[in-house]
C-alpha positions as CSV (number, residue, x, y, z in Angstrom):
1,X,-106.2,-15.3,-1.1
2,X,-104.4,-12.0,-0.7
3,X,-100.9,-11.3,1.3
4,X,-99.7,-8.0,2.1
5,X,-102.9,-6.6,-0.6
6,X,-101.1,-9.0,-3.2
7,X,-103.7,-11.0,-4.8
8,X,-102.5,-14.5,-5.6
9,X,-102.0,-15.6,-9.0
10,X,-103.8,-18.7,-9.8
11,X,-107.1,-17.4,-7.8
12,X,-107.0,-14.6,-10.1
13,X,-106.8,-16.6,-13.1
14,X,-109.4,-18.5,-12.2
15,X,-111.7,-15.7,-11.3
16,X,-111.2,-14.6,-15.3
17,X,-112.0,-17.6,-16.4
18,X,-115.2,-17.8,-14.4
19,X,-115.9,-14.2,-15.5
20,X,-115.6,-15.1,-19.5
21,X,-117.0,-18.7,-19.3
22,X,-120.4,-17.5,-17.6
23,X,-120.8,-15.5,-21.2
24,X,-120.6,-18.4,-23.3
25,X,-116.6,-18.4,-23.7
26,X,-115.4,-22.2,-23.6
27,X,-113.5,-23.1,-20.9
28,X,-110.0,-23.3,-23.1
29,X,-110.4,-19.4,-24.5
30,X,-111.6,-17.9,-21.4
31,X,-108.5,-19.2,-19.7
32,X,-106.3,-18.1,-22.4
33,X,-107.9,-14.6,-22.2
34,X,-107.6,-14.6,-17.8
35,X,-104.3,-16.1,-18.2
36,X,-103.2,-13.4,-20.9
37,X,-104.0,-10.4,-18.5
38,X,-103.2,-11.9,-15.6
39,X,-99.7,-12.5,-17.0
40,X,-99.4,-8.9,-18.3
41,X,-99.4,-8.0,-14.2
42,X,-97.0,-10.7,-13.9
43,X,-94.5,-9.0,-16.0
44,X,-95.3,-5.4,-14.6
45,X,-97.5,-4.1,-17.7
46,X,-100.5,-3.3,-15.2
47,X,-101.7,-1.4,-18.1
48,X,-102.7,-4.5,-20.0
49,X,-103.7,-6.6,-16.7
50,X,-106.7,-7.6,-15.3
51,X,-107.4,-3.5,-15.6
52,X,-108.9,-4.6,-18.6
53,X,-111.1,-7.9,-17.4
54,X,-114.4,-5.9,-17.7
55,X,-113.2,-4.3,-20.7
56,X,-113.7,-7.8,-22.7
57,X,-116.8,-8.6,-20.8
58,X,-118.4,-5.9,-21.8
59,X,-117.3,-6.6,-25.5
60,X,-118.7,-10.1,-25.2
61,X,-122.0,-8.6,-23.5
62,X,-122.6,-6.2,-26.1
63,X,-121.9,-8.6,-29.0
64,X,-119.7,-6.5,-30.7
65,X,-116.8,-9.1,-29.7
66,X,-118.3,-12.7,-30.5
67,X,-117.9,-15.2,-27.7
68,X,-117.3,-18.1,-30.0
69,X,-114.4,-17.3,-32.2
70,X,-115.1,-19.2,-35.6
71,X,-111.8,-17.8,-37.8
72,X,-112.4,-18.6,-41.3
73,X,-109.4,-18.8,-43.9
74,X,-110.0,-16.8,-47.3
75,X,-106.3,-17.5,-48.5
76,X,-104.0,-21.0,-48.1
77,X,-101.2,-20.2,-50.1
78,X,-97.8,-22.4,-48.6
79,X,-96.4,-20.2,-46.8
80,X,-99.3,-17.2,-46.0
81,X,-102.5,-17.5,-45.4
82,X,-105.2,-14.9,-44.6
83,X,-107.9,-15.1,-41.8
84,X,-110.9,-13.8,-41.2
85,X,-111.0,-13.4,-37.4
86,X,-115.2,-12.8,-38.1
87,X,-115.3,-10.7,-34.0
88,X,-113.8,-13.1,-32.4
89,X,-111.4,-12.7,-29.5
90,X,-108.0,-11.5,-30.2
91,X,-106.5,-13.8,-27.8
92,X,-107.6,-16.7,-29.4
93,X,-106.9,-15.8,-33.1
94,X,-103.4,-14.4,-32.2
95,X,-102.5,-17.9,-30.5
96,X,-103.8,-19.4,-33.6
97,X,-102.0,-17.2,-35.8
98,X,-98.6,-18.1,-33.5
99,X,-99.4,-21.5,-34.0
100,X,-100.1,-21.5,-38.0
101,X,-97.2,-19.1,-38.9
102,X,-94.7,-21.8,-36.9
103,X,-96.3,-24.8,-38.6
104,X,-96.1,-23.2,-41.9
105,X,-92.8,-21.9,-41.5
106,X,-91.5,-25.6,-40.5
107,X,-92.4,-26.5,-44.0
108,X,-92.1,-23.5,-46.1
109,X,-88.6,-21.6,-43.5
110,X,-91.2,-18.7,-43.2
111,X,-95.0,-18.3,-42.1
112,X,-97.2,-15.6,-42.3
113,X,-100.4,-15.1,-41.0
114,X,-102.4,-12.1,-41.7
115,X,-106.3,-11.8,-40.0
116,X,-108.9,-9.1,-40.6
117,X,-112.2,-8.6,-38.1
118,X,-110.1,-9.2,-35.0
119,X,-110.1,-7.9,-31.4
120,X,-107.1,-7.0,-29.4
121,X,-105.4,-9.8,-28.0
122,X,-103.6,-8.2,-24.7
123,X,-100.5,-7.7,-24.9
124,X,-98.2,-9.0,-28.0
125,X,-95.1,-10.5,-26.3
126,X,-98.0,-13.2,-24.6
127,X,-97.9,-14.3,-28.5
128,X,-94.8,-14.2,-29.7
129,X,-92.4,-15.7,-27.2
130,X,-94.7,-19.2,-28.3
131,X,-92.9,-19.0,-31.7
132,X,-89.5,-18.5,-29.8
133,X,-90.1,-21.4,-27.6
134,X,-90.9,-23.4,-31.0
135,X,-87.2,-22.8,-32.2
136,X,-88.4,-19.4,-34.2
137,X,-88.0,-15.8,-34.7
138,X,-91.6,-14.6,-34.2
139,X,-93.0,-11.0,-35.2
140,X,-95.9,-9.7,-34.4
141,X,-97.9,-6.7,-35.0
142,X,-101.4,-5.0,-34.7
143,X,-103.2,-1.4,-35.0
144,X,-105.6,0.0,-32.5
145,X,-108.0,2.7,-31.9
146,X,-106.9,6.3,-32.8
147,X,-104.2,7.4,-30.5
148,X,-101.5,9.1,-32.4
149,X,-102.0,12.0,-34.8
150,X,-100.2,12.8,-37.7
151,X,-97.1,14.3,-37.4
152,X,-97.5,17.9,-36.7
153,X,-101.5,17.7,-36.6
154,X,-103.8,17.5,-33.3
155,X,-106.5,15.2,-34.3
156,X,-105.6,11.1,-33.0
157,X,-106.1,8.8,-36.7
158,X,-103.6,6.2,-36.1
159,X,-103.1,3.8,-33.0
160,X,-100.1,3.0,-31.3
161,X,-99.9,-0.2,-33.1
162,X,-97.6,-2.2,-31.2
163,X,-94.9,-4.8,-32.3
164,X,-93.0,-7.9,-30.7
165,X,-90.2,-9.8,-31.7
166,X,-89.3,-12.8,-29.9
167,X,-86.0,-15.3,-30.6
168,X,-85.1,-18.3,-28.4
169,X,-81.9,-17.5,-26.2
170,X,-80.6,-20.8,-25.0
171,X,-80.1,-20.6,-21.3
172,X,-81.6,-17.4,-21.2
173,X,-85.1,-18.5,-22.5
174,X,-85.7,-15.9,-25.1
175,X,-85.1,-12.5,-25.7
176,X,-88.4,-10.5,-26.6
177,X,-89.4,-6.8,-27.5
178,X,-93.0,-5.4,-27.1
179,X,-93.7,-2.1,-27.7
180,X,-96.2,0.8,-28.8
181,X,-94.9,3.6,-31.0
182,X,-96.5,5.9,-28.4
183,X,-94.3,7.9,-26.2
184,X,-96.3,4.9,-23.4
185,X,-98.8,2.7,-23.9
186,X,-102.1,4.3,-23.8
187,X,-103.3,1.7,-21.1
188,X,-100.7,3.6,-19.1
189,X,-102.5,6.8,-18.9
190,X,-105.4,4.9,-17.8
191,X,-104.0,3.5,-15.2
192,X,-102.8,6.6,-13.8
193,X,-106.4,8.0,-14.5
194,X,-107.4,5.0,-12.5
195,X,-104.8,5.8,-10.0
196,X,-105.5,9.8,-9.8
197,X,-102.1,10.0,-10.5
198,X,-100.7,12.6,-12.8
199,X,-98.3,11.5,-16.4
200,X,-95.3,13.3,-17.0
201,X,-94.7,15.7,-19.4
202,X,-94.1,14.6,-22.7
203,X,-96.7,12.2,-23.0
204,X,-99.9,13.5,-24.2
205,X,-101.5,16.6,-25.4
206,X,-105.0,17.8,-24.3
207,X,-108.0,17.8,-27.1
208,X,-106.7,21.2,-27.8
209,X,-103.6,20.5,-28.5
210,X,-101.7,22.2,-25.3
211,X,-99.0,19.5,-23.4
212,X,-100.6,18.2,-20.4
213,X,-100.0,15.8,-17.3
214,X,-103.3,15.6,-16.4
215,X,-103.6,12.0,-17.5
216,X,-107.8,12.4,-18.0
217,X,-107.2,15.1,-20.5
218,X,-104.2,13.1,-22.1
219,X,-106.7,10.0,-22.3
220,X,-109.0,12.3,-24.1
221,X,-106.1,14.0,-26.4
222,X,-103.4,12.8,-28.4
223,X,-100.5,10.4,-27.1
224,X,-97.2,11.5,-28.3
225,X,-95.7,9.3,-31.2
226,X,-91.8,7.9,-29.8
227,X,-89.3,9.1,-31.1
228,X,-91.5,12.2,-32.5
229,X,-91.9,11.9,-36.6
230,X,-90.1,8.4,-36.5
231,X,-92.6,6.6,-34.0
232,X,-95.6,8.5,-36.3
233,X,-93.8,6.7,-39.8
234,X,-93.5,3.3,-37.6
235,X,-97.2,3.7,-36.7
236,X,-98.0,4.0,-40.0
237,X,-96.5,1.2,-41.4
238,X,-97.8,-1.0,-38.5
239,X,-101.3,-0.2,-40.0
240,X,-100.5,-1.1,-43.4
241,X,-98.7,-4.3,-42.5
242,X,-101.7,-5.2,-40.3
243,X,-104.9,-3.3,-41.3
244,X,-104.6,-2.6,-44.9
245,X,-102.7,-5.8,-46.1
246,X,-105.4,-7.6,-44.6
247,X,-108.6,-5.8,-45.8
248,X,-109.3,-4.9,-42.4
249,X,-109.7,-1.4,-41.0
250,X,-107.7,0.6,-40.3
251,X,-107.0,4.2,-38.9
252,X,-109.8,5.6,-37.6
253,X,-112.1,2.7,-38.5
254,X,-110.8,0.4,-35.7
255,X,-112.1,0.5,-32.3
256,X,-110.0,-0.3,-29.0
257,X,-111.1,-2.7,-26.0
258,X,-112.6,-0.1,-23.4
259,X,-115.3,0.7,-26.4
260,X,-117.8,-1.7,-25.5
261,X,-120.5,-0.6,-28.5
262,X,-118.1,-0.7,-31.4
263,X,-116.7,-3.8,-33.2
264,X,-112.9,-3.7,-33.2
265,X,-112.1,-4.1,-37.2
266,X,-108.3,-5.4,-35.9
267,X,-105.8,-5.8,-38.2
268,X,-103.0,-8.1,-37.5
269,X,-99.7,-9.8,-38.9
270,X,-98.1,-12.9,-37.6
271,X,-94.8,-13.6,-39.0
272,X,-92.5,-16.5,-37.9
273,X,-89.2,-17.6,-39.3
274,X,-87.9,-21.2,-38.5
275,X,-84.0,-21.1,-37.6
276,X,-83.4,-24.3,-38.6
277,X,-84.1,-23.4,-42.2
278,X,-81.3,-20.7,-41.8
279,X,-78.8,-22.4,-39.4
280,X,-78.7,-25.4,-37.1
281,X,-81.1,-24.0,-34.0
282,X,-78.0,-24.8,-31.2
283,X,-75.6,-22.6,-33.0
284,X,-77.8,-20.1,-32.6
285,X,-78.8,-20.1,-29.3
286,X,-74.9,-20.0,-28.5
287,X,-75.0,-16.8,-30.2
288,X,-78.0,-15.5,-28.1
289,X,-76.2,-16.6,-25.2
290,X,-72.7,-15.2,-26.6
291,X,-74.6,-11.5,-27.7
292,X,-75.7,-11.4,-24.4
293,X,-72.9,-11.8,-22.6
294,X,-71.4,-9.0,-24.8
295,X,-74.3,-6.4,-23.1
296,X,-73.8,-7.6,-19.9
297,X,-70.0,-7.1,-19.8
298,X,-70.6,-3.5,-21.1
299,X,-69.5,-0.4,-18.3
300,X,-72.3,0.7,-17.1
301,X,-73.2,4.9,-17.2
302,X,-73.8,6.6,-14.3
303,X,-77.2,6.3,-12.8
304,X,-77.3,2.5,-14.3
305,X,-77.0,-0.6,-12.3
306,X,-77.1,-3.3,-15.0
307,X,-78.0,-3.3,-18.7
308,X,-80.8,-5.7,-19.7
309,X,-81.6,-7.7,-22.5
310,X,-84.7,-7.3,-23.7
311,X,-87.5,-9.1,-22.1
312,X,-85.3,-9.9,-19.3
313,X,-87.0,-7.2,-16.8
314,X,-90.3,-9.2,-17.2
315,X,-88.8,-12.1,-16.5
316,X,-87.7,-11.4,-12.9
317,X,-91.1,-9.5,-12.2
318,X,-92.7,-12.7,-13.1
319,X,-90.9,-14.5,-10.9
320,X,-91.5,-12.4,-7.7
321,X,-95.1,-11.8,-8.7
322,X,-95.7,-15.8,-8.9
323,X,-93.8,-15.6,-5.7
324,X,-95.5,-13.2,-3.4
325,X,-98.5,-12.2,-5.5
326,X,-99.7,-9.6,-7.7
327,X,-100.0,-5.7,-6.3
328,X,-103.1,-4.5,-8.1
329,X,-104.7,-0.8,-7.8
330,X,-107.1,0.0,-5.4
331,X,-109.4,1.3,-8.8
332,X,-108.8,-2.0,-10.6
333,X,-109.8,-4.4,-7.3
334,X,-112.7,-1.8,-7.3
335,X,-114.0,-2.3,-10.7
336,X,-113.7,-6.5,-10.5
337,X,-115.9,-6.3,-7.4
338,X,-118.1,-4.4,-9.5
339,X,-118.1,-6.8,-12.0
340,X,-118.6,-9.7,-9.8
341,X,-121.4,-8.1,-8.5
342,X,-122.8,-7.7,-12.1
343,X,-122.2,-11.1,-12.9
344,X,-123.3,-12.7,-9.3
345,X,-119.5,-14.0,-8.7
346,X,-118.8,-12.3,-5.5
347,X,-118.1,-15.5,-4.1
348,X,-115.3,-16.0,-6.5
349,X,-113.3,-12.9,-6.4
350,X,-109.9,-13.9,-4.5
351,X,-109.6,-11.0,-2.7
């Protein structure tokens, strides 16, 4: 099941969804949640892959993350509706948040779907590019476990709380932006923990304060905002369009994936808009397809080979990954044997 230490994909997913059904996950979710990591290596974010299988079995192990995701509605009002995710798993409450936002916004032109008590859900373009290949403009945002501090302090109080947009491209599939307001994605300093590797400069400060590439210290420190006091304001306002706006936690009250004790207190927002309620859906994908001709006929700068759209970089990863398999670290095949072991599933790890 592995060629040239790739592991192959399907064996992989399949090895999740063993992992999550054996603690009570149904057989639907704990594919979802496989798939959803699984697919993160796929694209090349190894920092939200199957790094973070144990992670969510843990969570489910401890209780703090529910392995039966019940999401009750406290608001139905036409076009929004707010959900109570009660610790269920993100994955499956973002997919039905996707899913709600676009049926809502069929009727209404818009849907929004806000949910309290969640988990996180991997990463955010997994969710959104469902509403693009349903004919809308999807948005989506979270907050997370302290990462970033206020601008000028020391002390992490606000995640990196990530957003995705997503619109369908015509023959391009769909264009599609996921990003933290961090400097990187905190899963990327653990992977170079994971690695031994050390983070360049600029990406973290130590406990203390002082700039560091010692990624253990920067995992322990403060992750530097992007864009310095813009990336802390964009932050910000993540958490008040995901935590606060849906009487969840927020700040320092929610608690990230790799914290097996704590419940998660997730915020999210799920916004879709439905083209068709704005202009026919063809017209606009001839657009897409016209805007990004327009990039790619741009002159390139030195050092560049090609300008991208967005999302189009994880596209061709996923294709050679499906193709010749996923490269994982030698940390990360380490801790699934360990959980395999745990869980008595040696016999189905593929590698």
């Amino acid at each position: 099941m592995t060629t040239n230490n790739r592991v192959a994909v399907e064996p992989l997913i399949a090895f999740g969804t063993t992992v999550y059904k054996k603690l009570g996950v149904s057989d639907e979710e704990a594919h979802l949640i496989s798939d959803s990591l699984v697919q993160a290596d796929l694209w090349g974010h190894q920092s939200h892959g199957v790094m973070r299988l144990p992670w969510y079995a843990a969570r489910i192990e401890s209780g703090v993350m529910q392995a039966v995701t019940e999401p009750k509605t406290l608001v139905d009002a036409g076009a929004i509706t707010l959900i109570d995710g009660q610790d269920g798993i993100g994955q499956t409450l973002a997919q039905f948040a996707v899913k709600d936002a676009v049926k809502r916004a069929r009727k209404h032109g818009v849907g929004v779907v806000s949910i309290r008590n969640s988990n996180h859900f991997g990463t955010a373009m997994y969710h959104t590019r469902l509403a693009a290949q349903k004919g809308c403009i999807g948005f989506l945002t979270t907050n997370g476990s302290p990462a970033i501090a206020p601008w000028g302090g020391r002390e992490k109080l606000f995640g990196n709380n990530p957003l995705s947009f997503s619109a369908p491209a015509g023959k391009h599939g769909h264009v599609i932006l996921d990003i933290a307001n961090t400097k990187v994605a905190r899963g990327k300093i653990y992977l170079a923990r994971q690695r031994g590797e050390p983070i360049p400069e600029g990406w973290a400060l130590t406990p203390e304060g002082a700039p560091t590439t010692d990624a253990a210290l920067g995992a322990e420190g403060v992750i530097l905002p992007v864009g310095d006091h813009k990336g802390y304001g964009i932050t910000y306002m993540m958490d008040v369009l995901s935590g606060v706006l849906s009487g969840s936690q927020f700040c320092d009250g929610v608690f990230g994936p790799y914290q097996a004790e704590k419940k998660g207190g997730t915020g999210q927002l799920m916004l879709a808009l439905n083209i068709e309620a704005f202009r026919p859906l063809s017209e606009f994908e001839e657009d897409m397809e016209e805007m990004i001709s327009k990039t790619k006929a741009i002159p390139l700068a030195h050092g560049f080979d090609e300008c991208y759209f967005p999302g189009e970089l994880e596209q061709r990863n996923n294709k050679e990954n499906r193709k010749n398999g996923i490269a994982l670290p030698k940390n990360t095949l380490g801790d699934l044997r360990k959980l395999a072991e745990h869980m008595s599933l040696k016999n189905y790890l593929p590698f």
